[in-house]
Every structure is written in C-alpha cells, then in structure tokens.
N, C-alpha and C positions, 0 to 999 in steps of 0.2 A: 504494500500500500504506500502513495508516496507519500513522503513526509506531510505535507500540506492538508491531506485526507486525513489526517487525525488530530485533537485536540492537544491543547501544551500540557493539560495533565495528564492525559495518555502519554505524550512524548517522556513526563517525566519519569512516570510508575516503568516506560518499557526502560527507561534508563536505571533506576530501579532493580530492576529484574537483571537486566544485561550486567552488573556491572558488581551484581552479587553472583554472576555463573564466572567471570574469572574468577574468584575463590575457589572455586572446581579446578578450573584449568589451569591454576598455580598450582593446587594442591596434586593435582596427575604431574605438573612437567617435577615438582619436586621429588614424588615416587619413583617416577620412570627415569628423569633426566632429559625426558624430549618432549617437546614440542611441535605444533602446527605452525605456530606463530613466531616472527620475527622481533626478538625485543625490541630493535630500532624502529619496528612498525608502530608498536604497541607502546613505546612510548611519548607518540605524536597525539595531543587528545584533540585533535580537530578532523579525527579521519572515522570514529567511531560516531555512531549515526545519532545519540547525542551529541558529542564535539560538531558535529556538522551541524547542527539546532543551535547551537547555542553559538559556536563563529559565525554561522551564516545566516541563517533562515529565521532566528528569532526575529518577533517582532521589534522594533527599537525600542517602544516603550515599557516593555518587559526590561531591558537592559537598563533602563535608571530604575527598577526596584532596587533597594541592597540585597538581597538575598543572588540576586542576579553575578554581582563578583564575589561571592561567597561561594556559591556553583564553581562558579570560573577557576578560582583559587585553586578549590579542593579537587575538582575534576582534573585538575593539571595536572595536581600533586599526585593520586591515586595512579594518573598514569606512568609517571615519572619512577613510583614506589614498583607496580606492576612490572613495568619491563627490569628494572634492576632484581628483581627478584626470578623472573622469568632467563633473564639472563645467567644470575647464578645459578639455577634449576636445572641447565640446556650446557653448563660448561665443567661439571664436576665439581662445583660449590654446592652441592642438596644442603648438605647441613645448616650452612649460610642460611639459603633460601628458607631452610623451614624457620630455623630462626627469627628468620625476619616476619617473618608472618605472623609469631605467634601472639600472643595476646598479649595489648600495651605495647607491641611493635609500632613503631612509625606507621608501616602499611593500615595494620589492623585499626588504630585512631583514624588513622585518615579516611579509611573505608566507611568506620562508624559515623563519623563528622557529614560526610558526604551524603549517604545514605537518610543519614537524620534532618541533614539541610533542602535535602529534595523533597522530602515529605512535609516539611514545614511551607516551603514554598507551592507544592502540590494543594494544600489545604486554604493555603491564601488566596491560588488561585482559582478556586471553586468554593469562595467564598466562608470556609469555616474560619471563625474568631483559633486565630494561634499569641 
C-alpha cells in the first residue's frame, strides 16, 4: 500500500511493529553470526519506510510538533545502535553484540525511549489527552 494510503498513526504503530522485529533479527545474526542485512545499510535511518515518512513524506506541520525531533533523534540513534550491533553479530564479536543488547544497554534504552515516544505521539495524534 503506498505510503500516502495510510494514516500517520498507522505509519507510526507499523513503525512500531517494524522496529520491535529487529530485536528478532539482532537477536538470530547474534546466534548465528549472519545476517540478510548490511550494517552500513541498516545504519542509514532514512531508507527504512518510517525514515522515508519522517525525511520525506511527513506533512511539514507534523514536523514543528516536538515530539516530531524526539522521533528524529531517537530513530537515528536506534539505527546507529542497530547496525553496530549487527555489525559485531556478522564479524565474530556475538558476545559484544549480545552485550550490547542486553538490558540498560544503550541499544535496549534507546529502543524503549523510541518505542514509548511513538506511542505518545501516536495518541496525540488521534486525539487522546497524553
């Protein structure tokens, strides 16, 4: 469906969803040591179809909420956390990687931060009192 066909709390809950299933897919390249994915790819956050909503397609007046560079920040950050983690995962650092993941990890705050900021703004923007 293209982006435009769905509403910005749907863009954000699918963001949401997408961005709690790399948890999964760190968690396999840490087991395995492989991966699908490119950490250099995976650490660009304007290529994932959030990152492309929020660089490109947002509406402008969405982008002077604050919550709007609160996304920005944390979305960057998470991806930034992701490929370095994916990266040690895919290069015979696992221990590293699991490491890094694990709870009160940089990654793991960041993801919760994230996670919590999109629901907040989710809720705002379909009108519930946050």
């Amino acid at each position: 469906m293209p982006q435009s066909a769905i509403s910005n709390e749907e863009t954000i809950t699918n963001a949401i969803g997408g961005h709690g299933l790399w948890k999964s897919r760190l968690l396999d390249a840490v087991a395995t040591g492989k991966s699908d994915f490119d950490p250099e790819k995976v650490k660009a956050d304007n290529k994932c179809e959030f990152g492309i909503w929020l660089h490109h397609e947002i509406e402008p007046e969405l982008k002077t909420n604050h919550r709007y560079d609160t996304a920005l920040k944390l979305h960057a950050s998470f991806h930034r956390l992701a490929s370095d983690i994916l990266r040690d995962a895919t290069t015979g650092k696992q221990q590293v990687a699991a490491k890094n993941m694990e709870r009160h990890s940089e990654y793991s705050e960041v993801s919760v931060e994230l996670t919590l900021a999109l629901v907040e703004w989710r809720k705002e923007m379909a009108g519930v009192k946050v």
